[in-house]
Backbone as ProteinMPNN parsed JSONL, in Angstrom:
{"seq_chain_A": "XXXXXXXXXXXXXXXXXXXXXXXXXXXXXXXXXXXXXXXXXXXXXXXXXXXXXXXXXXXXXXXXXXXXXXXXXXXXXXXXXXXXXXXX", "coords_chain_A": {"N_chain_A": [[-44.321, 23.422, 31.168], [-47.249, 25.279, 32.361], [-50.278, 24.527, 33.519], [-52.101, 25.953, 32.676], [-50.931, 27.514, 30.355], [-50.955, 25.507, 29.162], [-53.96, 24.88, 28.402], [-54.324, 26.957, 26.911], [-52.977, 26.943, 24.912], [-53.927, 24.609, 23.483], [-56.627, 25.39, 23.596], [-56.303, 27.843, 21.38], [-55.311, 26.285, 19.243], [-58.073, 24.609, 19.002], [-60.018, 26.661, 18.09], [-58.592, 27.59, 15.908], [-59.036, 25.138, 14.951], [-62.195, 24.704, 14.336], [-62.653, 27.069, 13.102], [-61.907, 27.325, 10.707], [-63.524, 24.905, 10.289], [-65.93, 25.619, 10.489], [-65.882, 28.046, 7.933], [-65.698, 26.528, 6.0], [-68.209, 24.669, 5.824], [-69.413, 27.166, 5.725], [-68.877, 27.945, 3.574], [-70.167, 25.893, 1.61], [-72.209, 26.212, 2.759], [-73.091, 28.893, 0.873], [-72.583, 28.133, -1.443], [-70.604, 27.79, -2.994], [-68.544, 27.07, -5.868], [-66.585, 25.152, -5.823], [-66.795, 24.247, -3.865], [-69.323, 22.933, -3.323], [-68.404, 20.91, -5.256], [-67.216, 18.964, -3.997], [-69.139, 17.947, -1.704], [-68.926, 15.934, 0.388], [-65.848, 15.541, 0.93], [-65.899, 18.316, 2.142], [-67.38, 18.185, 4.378], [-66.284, 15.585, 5.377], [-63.153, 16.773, 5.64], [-63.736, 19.189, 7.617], [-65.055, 17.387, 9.627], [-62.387, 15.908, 10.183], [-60.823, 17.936, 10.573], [-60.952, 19.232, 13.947], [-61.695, 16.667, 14.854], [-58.769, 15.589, 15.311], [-57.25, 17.467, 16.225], [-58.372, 17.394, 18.887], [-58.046, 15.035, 19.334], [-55.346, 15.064, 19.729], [-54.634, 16.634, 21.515], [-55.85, 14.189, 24.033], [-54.131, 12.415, 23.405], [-51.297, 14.143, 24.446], [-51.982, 14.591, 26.977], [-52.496, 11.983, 27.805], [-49.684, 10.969, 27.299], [-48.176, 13.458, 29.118], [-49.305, 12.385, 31.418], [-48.436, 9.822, 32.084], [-45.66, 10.114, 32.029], [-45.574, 11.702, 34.108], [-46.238, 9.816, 35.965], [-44.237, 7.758, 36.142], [-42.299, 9.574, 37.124], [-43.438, 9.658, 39.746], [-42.941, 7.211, 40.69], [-40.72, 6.364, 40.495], [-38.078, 4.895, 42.572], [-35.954, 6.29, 45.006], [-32.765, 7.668, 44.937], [-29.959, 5.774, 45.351], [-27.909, 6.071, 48.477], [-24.575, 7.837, 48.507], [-21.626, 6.115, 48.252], [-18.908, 5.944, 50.243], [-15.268, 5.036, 48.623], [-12.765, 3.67, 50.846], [-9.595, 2.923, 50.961], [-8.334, 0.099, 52.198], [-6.78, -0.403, 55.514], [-4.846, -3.092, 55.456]], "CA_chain_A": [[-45.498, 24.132, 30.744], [-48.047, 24.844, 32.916], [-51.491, 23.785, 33.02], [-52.835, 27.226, 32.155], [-50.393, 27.296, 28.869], [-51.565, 24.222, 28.386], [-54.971, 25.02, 28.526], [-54.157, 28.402, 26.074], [-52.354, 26.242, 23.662], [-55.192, 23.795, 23.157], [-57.399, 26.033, 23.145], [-56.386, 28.183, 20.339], [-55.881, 25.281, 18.572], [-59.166, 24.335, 18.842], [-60.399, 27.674, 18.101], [-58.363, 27.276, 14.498], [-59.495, 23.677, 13.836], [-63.503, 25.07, 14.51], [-63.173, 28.538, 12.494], [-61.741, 26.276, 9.725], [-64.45, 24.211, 9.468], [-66.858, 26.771, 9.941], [-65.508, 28.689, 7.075], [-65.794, 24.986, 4.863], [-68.922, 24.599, 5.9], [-70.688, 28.327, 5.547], [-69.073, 28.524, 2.114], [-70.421, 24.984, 1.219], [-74.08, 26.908, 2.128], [-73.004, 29.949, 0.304], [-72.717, 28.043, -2.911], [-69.098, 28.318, -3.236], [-69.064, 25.892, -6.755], [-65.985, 24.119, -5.711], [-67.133, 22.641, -2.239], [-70.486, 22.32, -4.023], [-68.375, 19.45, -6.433], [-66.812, 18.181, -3.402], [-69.806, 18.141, -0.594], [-68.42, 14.752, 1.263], [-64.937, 15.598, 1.275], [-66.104, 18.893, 2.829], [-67.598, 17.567, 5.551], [-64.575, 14.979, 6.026], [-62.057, 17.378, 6.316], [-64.28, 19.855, 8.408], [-64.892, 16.292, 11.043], [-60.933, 15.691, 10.701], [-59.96, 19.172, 11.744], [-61.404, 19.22, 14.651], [-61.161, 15.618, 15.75], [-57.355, 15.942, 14.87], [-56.978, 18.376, 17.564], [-59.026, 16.465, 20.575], [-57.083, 13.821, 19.502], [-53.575, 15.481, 20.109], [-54.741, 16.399, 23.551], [-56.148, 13.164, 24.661], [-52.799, 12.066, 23.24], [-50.836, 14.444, 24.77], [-52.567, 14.38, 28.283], [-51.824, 10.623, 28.274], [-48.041, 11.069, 27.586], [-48.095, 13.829, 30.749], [-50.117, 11.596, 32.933], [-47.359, 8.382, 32.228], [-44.785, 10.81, 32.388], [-45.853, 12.161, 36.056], [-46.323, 8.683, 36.921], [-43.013, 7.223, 35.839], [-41.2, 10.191, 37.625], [-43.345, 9.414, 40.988], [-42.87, 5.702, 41.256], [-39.096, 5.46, 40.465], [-37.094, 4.41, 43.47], [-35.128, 7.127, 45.219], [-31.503, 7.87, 44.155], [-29.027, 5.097, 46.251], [-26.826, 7.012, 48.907], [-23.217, 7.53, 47.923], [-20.549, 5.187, 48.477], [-17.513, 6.602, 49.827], [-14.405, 3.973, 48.929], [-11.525, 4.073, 50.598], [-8.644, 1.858, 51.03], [-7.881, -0.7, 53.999], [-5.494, -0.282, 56.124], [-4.533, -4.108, 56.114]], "C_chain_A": [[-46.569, 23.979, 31.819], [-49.276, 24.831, 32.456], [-52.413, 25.177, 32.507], [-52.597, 27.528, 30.86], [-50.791, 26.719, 28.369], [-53.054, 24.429, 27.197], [-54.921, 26.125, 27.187], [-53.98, 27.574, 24.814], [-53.403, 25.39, 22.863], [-56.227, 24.881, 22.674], [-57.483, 26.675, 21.37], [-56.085, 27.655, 18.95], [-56.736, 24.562, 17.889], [-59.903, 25.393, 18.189], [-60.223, 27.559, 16.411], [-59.267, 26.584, 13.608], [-61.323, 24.361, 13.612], [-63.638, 26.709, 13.382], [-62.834, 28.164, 10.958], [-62.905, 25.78, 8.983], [-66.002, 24.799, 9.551], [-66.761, 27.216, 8.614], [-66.041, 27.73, 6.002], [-67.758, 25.16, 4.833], [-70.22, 25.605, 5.627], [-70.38, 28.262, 3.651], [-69.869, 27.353, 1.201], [-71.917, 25.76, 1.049], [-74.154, 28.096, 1.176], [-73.438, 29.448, -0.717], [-71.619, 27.915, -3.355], [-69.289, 27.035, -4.326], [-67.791, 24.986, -6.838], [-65.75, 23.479, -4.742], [-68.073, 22.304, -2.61], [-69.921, 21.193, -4.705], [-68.118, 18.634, -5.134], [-67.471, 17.988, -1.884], [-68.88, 16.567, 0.532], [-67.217, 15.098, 1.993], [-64.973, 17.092, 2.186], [-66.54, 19.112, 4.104], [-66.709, 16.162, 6.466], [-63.946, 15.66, 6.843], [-62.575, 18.414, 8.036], [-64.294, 18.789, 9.827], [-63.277, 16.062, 11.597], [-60.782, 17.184, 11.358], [-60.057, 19.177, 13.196], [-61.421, 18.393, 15.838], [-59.622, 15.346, 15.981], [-56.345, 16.584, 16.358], [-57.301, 18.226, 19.003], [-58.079, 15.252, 20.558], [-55.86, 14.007, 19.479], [-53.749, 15.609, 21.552], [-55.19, 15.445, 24.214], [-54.809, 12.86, 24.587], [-51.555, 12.876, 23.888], [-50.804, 14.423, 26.362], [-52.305, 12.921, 29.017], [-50.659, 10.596, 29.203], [-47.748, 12.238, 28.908], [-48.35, 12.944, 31.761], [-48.806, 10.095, 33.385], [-46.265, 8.719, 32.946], [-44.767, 10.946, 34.494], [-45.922, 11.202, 37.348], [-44.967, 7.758, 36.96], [-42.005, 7.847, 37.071], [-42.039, 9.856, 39.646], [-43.395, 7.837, 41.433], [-41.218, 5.383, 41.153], [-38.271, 5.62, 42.079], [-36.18, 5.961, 43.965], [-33.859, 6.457, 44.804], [-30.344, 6.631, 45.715], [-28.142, 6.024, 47.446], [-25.223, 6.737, 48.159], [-22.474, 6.745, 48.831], [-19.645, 5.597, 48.834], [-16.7, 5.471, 50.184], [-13.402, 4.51, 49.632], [-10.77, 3.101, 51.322], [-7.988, 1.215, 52.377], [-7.021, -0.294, 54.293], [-4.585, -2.058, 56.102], [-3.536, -3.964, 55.457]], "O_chain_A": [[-46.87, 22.858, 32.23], [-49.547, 25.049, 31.274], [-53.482, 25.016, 31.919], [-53.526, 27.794, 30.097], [-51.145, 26.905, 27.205], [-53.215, 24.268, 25.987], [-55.805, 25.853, 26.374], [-54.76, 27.573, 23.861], [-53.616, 25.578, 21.666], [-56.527, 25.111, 21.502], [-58.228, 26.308, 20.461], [-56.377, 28.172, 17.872], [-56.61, 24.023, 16.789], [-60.722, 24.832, 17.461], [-61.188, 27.465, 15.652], [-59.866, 26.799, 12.554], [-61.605, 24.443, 12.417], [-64.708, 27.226, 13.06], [-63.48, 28.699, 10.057], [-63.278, 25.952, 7.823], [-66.966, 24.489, 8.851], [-67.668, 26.753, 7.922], [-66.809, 28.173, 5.148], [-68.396, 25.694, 3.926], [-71.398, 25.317, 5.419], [-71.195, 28.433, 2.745], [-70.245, 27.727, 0.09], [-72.589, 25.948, 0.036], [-75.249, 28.328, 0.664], [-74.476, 29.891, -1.207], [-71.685, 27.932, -4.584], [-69.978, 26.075, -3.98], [-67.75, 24.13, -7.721], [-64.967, 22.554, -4.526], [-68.184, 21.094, -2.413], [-70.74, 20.294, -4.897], [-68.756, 17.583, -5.062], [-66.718, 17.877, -0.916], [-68.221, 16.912, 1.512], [-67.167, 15.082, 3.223], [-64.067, 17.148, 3.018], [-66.179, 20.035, 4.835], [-66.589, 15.906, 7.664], [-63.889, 15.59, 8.07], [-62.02, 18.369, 9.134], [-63.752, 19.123, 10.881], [-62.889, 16.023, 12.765], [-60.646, 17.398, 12.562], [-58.946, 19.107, 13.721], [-61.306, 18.673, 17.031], [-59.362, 14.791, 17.049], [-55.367, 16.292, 17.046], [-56.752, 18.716, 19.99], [-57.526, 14.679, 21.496], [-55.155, 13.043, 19.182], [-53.246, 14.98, 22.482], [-54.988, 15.687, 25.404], [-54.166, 12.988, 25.629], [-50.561, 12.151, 23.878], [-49.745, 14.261, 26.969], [-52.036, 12.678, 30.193], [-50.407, 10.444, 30.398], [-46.997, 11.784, 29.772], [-47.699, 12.795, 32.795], [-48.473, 9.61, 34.467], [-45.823, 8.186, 33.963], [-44.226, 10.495, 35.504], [-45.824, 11.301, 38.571], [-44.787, 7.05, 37.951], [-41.232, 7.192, 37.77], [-41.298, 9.846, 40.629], [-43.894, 7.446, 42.488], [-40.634, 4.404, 41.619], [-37.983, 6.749, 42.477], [-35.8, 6.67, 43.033], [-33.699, 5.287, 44.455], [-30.219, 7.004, 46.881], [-27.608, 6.951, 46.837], [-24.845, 5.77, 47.498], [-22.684, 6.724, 50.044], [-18.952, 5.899, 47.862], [-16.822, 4.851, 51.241], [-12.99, 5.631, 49.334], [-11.282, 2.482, 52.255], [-7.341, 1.743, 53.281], [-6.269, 0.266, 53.495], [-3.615, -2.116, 56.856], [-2.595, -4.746, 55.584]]}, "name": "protein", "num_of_chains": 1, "seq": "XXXXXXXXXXXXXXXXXXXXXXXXXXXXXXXXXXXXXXXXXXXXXXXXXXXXXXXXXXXXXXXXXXXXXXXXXXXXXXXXXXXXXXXX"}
Protein backbone atom coordinates (compact mmCIF):
# COMPACT_ATOMS: atom_id res chain seq x y z
CA UNK A 1 0.00 0.00 0.00
CA UNK A 2 1.24 3.11 -0.71
CA UNK A 3 1.53 6.11 1.27
CA UNK A 4 -1.10 7.98 -0.73
CA UNK A 5 -3.70 4.88 -0.12
CA UNK A 6 -2.67 5.11 3.03
CA UNK A 7 -3.29 8.53 3.45
CA UNK A 8 -7.03 7.96 1.49
CA UNK A 9 -7.81 5.14 3.76
CA UNK A 10 -7.28 7.08 6.97
CA UNK A 11 -8.65 9.69 5.86
CA UNK A 12 -12.04 8.55 5.01
CA UNK A 13 -12.03 6.93 8.04
CA UNK A 14 -11.64 9.84 9.80
CA UNK A 15 -14.10 11.62 7.79
CA UNK A 16 -16.77 8.70 9.07
CA UNK A 17 -15.62 8.72 12.72
CA UNK A 18 -16.15 12.99 12.61
CA UNK A 19 -19.61 13.01 10.55
CA UNK A 20 -20.68 10.42 13.19
CA UNK A 21 -20.12 12.39 15.92
CA UNK A 22 -21.26 15.39 14.40
CA UNK A 23 -24.55 13.86 13.66
CA UNK A 24 -24.59 12.67 17.81
CA UNK A 25 -23.82 15.77 18.72
CA UNK A 26 -26.19 18.24 16.39
CA UNK A 27 -29.06 15.91 17.24
CA UNK A 28 -28.16 16.08 21.02
CA UNK A 29 -28.73 20.21 20.25
CA UNK A 30 -31.73 19.48 18.20
CA UNK A 31 -33.48 17.93 21.13
CA UNK A 32 -33.54 14.53 19.83
CA UNK A 33 -35.31 13.02 23.42
CA UNK A 34 -33.21 9.97 23.38
CA UNK A 35 -29.60 11.56 23.41
CA UNK A 36 -31.30 14.18 25.61
CA UNK A 37 -31.69 10.89 28.36
CA UNK A 38 -28.30 9.89 27.52
CA UNK A 39 -26.17 13.39 27.29
CA UNK A 40 -22.72 11.74 28.78
CA UNK A 41 -22.80 8.69 26.91
CA UNK A 42 -23.26 10.97 23.87
CA UNK A 43 -20.41 12.74 24.24
CA UNK A 44 -18.38 9.40 25.15
CA UNK A 45 -19.10 7.70 22.19
CA UNK A 46 -18.80 10.91 19.94
CA UNK A 47 -14.79 11.28 21.90
CA UNK A 48 -14.38 7.34 21.22
CA UNK A 49 -15.17 7.54 17.55
CA UNK A 50 -12.85 9.64 16.68
CA UNK A 51 -10.05 8.82 19.08
CA UNK A 52 -10.59 5.11 17.93
CA UNK A 53 -9.49 6.03 14.57
CA UNK A 54 -6.14 8.24 15.48
CA UNK A 55 -5.52 5.51 17.49
CA UNK A 56 -5.50 2.78 14.67
CA UNK A 57 -3.14 4.97 12.75
CA UNK A 58 -0.68 5.78 15.39
CA UNK A 59 -1.01 2.02 15.82
CA UNK A 60 -0.71 1.14 12.50
CA UNK A 61 2.15 3.64 11.55
CA UNK A 62 4.13 2.03 14.40
CA UNK A 63 3.69 -1.58 13.08
CA UNK A 64 4.99 -0.06 9.38
CA UNK A 65 7.79 1.84 10.92
CA UNK A 66 9.09 -1.70 12.97
CA UNK A 67 8.25 -3.48 10.02
CA UNK A 68 10.60 -1.22 7.61
CA UNK A 69 13.06 -1.41 10.25
CA UNK A 70 13.20 -5.14 10.83
CA UNK A 71 13.40 -5.66 6.96
CA UNK A 72 16.46 -2.99 6.81
CA UNK A 73 18.62 -4.27 9.59
CA UNK A 74 18.45 -8.06 8.88
CA UNK A 75 21.75 -9.43 7.72
CA UNK A 76 22.06 -10.17 4.02
CA UNK A 77 21.13 -13.66 2.67
CA UNK A 78 24.58 -16.12 3.18
CA UNK A 79 26.10 -17.04 -0.34
CA UNK A 80 25.35 -20.55 -1.53
CA UNK A 81 27.28 -23.47 -0.74
CA UNK A 82 28.02 -25.63 -3.54
CA UNK A 83 28.90 -29.41 -2.01
CA UNK A 84 30.56 -31.66 -3.81
CA UNK A 85 32.34 -34.79 -3.14
CA UNK A 86 36.26 -35.37 -2.63
CA UNK A 87 38.10 -36.97 -4.74
CA UNK A 88 40.13 -38.80 -1.89
Amino acid sequence: MTVTDWLKARSVELGAALCTAALLIAGLAVGVPILRERIPEVFLYSFCCVTAVLLRAVIDLAVRATMFAARSLRPPAPAAVRLEPSNA
